[in-house]
KOLLOBA-891681 format. One record per residue (C-alpha): residue in one letter; x, y, z. Coordinates in steps of 0.001 Angstrom, whole numbers, padded with zeros to 6 digits, always signed. Example, Ala and Ser with C-alpha at 12.3 -4.5 7.8 and 13.67 -1.06 7.14 Angstrom:
<rs>
A+012300-004500+007800
S+013670-001060+007140
</rs>
This chain:
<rs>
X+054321+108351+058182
X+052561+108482+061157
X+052436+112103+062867
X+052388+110961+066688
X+055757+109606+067014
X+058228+111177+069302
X+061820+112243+068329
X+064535+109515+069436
X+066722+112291+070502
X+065467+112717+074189
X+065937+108952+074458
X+069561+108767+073251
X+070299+111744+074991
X+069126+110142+078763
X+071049+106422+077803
X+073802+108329+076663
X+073998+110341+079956
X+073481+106939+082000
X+076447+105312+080097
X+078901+108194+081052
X+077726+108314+084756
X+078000+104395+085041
X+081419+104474+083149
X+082574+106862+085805
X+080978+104870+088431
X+082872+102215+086954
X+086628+103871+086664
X+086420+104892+090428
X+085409+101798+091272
X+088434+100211+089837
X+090816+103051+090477
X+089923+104548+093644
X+091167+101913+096067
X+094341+100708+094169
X+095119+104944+094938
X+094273+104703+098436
X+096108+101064+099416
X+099068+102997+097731
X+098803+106105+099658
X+098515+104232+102888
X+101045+101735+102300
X+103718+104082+101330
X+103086+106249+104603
X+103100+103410+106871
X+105781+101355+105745
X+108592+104934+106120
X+106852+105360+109615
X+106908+101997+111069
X+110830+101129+111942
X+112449+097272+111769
X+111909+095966+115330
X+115350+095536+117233
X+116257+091604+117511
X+118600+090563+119910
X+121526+087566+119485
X+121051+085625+123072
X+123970+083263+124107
X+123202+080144+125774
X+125721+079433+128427
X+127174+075863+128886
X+125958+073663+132026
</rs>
């Protein structure tokens, strides 16, 4: 065996830290603007009323 080798453990410990951080990187990515189109959507669509259309006759020559 050879005495100089390092422990694996600080290794694994900094990839496993970088796969959590990009996996929640990831998830807001993905989830975070599906949330706000929805939020924005729903407000504007109760605020903004039908507009008013009018029935015009045409009168005979």
């Amino acid at each position: 065996m050879n005495s100089n080798s390092q422990s694996a453990s600080p290794d694994t410990y900094s990839h496993r830290l970088a796969d959590i951080v990009g996996t929640t990187i990831a998830l807001l990515t993905l989830t975070l603007p599906v949330f706000v189109i929805a939020h924005y959507t729903n407000t504007n669509v109760s605020k903004n009323p039908q507009p008013l259309t009018y029935n015009v006759q045409q009168s005979d020559k």
